[in-house]
matplotlib code that plots the C-alpha trace (Angstrom):
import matplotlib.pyplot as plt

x = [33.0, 32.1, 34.0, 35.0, 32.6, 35.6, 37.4, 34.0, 33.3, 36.6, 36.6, 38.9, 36.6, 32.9, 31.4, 29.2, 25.8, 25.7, 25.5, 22.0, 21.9, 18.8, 18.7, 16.7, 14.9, 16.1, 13.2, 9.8, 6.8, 3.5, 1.5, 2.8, 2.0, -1.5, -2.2, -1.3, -3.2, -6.4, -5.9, -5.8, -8.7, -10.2, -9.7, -10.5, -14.4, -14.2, -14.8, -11.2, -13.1, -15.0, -11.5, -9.3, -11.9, -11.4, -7.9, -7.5, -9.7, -8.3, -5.0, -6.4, -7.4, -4.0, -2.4, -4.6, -4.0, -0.3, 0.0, -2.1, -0.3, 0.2, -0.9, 2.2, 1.0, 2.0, 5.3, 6.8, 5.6, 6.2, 9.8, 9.9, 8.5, 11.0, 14.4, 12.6, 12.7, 16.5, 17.5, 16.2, 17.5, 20.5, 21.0, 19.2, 22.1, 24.6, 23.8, 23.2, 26.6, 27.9, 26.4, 24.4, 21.2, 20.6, 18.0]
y = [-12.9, -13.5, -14.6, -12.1, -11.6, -10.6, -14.5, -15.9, -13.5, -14.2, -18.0, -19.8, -22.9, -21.5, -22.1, -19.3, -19.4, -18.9, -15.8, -14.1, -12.2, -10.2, -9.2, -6.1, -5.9, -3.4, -3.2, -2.1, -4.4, -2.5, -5.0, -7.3, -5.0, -4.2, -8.0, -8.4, -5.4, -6.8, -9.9, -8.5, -6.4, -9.3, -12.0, -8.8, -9.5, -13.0, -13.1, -15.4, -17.6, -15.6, -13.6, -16.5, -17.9, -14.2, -14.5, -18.2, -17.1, -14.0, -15.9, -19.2, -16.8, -14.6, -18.3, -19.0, -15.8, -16.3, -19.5, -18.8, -18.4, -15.0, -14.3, -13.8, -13.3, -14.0, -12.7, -16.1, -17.9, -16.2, -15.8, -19.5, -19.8, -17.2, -18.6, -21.9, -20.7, -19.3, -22.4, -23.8, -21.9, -22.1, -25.9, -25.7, -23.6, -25.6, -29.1, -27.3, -26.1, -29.4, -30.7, -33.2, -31.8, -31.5, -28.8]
z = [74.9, 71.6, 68.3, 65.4, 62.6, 60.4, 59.5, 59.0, 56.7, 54.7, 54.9, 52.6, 52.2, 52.4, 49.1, 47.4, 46.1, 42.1, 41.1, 39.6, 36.3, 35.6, 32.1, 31.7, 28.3, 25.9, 23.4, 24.0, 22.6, 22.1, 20.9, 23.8, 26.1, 25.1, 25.1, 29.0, 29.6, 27.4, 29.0, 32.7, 32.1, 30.8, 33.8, 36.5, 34.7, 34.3, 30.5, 29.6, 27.8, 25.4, 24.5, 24.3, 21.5, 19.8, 19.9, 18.6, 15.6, 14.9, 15.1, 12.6, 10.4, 10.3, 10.0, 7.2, 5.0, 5.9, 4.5, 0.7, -2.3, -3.3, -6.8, -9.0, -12.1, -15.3, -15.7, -14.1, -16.8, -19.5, -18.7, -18.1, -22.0, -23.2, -21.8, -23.0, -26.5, -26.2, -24.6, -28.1, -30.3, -29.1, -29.0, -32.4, -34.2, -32.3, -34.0, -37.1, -37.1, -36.2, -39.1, -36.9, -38.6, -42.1, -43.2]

ax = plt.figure().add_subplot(projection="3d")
ax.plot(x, y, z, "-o")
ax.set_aspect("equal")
plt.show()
């Protein structure tokens, strides 16, 4: 005769595994994808070196234009000159009116 299945099943002191969570991901990456399927395509032919040299210059170049100054113009300076000026004026009438200057 054999022993119940059902208290084994509901032991008090058999310890459980952890839990697994899957998170499914809730956006969808184009550019991602295309790149895994680019890169498949690729390694099926044999040609990973070739593309992984296209992609790291494709990317130093994207790094490079990234990181250049962008022109701004002159608009930065010339409101640095004018609040220079007010900034002067302003001081300028205050010792005036103090009489700490005497023109």
């Amino acid at each position: 005769m054999k022993a119940p299945k059902l208290p084994a099943q509901f032991s008090v002191f058999r310890q459980r595994g952890p839990r697994g969570f899957d998170m499914p991901t809730r956006f969808y990456d184009a550019e991602a994808e295309a790149r895994k399927e680019r890169l498949q395509r690729v390694r099926e032919r044999g040609e990973t070196i070739e593309l992984l040299a296209n992609d790291r210059a494709l990317l130093g170049q994207r790094m490079r234009h990234s990181w250049q100054r962008q022109h701004q113009g002159n608009g930065r300076m010339a409101r640095l000159a004018l609040t220079l000026v007010g900034v002067s004026v302003v001081l300028f009438l205050l010792i005036r009116s103090f009489g700490l200057l005497n023109l």
